[in-house]
Backbone as CSV, one residue per row, in Angstrom:
resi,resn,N_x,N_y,N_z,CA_x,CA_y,CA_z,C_x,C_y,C_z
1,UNK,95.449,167.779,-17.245,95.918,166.745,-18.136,94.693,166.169,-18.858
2,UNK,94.980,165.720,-20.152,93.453,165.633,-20.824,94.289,163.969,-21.429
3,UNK,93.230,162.909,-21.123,93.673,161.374,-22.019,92.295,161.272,-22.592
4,UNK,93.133,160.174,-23.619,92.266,159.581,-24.635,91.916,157.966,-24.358
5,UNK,90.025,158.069,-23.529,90.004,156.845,-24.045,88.513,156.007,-24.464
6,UNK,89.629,154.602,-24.846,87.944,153.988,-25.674,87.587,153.315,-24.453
7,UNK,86.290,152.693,-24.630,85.715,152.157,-23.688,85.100,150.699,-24.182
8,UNK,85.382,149.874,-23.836,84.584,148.166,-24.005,83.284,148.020,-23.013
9,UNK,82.171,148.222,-22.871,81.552,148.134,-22.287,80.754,146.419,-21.758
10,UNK,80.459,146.230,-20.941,79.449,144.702,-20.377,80.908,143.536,-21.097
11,UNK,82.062,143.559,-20.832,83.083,142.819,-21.050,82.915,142.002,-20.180
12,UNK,82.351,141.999,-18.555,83.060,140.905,-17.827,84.158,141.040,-16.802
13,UNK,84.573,142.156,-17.118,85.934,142.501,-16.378,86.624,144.131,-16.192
14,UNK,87.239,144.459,-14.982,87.680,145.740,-14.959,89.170,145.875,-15.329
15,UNK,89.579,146.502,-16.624,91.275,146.247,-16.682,91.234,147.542,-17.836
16,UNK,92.827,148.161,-17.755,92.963,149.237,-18.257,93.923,149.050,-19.167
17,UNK,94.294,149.236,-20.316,95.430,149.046,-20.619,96.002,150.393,-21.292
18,UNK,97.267,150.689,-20.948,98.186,152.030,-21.400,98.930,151.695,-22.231
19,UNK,98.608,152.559,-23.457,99.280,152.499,-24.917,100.081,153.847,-25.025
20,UNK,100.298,154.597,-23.737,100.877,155.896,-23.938,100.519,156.786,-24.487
21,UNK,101.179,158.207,-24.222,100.491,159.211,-24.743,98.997,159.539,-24.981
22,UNK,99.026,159.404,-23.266,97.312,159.742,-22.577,96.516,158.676,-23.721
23,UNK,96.401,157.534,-23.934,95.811,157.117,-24.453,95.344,155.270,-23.904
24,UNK,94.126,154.974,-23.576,93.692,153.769,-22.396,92.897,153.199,-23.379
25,UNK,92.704,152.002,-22.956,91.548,150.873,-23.851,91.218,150.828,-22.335
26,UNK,89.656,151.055,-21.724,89.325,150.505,-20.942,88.230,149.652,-20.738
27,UNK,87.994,147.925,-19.934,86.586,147.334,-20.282,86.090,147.574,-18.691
28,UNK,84.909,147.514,-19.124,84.120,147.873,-18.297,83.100,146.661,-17.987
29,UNK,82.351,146.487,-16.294,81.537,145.096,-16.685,80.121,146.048,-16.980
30,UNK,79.608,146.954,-16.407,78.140,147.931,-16.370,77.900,148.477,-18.041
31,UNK,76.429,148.150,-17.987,75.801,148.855,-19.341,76.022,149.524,-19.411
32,UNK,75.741,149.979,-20.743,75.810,151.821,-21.085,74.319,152.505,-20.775
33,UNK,73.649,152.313,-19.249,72.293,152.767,-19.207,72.123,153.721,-18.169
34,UNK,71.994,154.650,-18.243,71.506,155.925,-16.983,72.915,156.380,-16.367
35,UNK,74.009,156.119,-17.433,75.513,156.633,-16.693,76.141,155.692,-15.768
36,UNK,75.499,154.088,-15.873,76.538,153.459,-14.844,77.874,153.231,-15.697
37,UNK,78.027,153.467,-17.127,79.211,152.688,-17.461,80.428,153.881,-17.215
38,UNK,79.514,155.059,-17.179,80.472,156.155,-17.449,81.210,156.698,-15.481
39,UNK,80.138,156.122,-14.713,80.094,156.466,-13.206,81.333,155.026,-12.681
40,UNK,81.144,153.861,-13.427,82.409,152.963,-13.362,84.026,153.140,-13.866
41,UNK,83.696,153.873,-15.193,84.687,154.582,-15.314,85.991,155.181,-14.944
42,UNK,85.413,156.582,-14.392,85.912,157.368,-13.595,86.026,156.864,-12.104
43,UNK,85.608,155.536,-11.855,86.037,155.121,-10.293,86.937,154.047,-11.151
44,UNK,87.297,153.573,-12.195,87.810,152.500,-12.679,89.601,153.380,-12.968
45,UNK,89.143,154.706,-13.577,90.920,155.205,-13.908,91.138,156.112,-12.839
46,UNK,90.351,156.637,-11.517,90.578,157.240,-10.701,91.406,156.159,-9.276
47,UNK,91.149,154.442,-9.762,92.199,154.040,-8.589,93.306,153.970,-9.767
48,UNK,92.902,153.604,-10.999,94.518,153.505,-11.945,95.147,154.336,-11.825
49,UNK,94.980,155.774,-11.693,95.718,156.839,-11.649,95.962,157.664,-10.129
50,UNK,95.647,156.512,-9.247,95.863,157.550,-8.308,95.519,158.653,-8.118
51,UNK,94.197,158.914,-8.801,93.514,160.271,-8.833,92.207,160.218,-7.546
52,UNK,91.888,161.171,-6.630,90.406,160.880,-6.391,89.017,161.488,-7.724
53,UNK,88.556,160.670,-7.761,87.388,160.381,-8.504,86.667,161.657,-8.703
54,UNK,86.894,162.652,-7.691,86.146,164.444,-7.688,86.972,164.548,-8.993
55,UNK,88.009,164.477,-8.996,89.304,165.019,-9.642,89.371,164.985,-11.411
56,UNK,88.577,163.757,-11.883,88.126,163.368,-12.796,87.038,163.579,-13.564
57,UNK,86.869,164.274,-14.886,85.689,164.924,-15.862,85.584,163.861,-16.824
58,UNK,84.539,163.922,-17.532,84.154,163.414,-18.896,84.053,164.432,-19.883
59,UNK,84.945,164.839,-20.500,84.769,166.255,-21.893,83.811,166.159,-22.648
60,UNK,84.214,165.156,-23.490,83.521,164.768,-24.715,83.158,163.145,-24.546
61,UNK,82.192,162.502,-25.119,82.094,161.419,-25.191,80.998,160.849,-24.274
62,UNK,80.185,161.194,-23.723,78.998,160.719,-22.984,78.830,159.899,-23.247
63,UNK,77.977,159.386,-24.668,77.515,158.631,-24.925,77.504,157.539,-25.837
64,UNK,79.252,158.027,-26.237,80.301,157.377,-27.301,81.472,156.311,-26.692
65,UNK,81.427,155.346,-27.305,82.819,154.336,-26.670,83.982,155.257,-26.615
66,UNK,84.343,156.046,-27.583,85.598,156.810,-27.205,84.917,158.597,-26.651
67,UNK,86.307,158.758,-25.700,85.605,159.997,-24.714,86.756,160.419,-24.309
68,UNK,86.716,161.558,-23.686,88.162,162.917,-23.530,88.165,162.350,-21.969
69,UNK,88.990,162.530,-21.436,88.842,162.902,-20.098,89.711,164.075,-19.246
70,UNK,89.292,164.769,-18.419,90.545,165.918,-17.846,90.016,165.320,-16.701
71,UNK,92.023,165.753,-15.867,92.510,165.158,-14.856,92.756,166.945,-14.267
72,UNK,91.862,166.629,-13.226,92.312,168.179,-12.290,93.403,168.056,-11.686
């Protein structure tokens, strides 16, 4: 399964919101520095989704507010 999402980074707060059709606004409280925002992330939509966190990729988007994600 592949979603679409943007990312709010150093917000203050962890919250996801679903606009459907694989598509998330997520904020994040961690910088964008050495991969903590992206390592919060994937522990941030891996409890939203009931996924474990192995289970979860970054496609596209490293180093971009918006980024692919696949769901193994």
């Amino acid at each position: 399964m592949i979603i679409h999402v943007k990312v709010k980074v150093h917000s203050g707060k962890q919250e996801v919101e679903n606009f459907g059709d694989g598509r998330y606004l997520v904020y994040l409280k961690e910088h964008p520095e050495n991969g903590k925002a992206n390592d919060e992330l994937i522990k941030v939509m891996s409890k939203h989704l009931g996924t474990p966190a192995g289970r979860i990729k970054i496609k596209t988007g490293f180093t971009s507010p918006n980024k692919m994600l696949e769901i193994l």
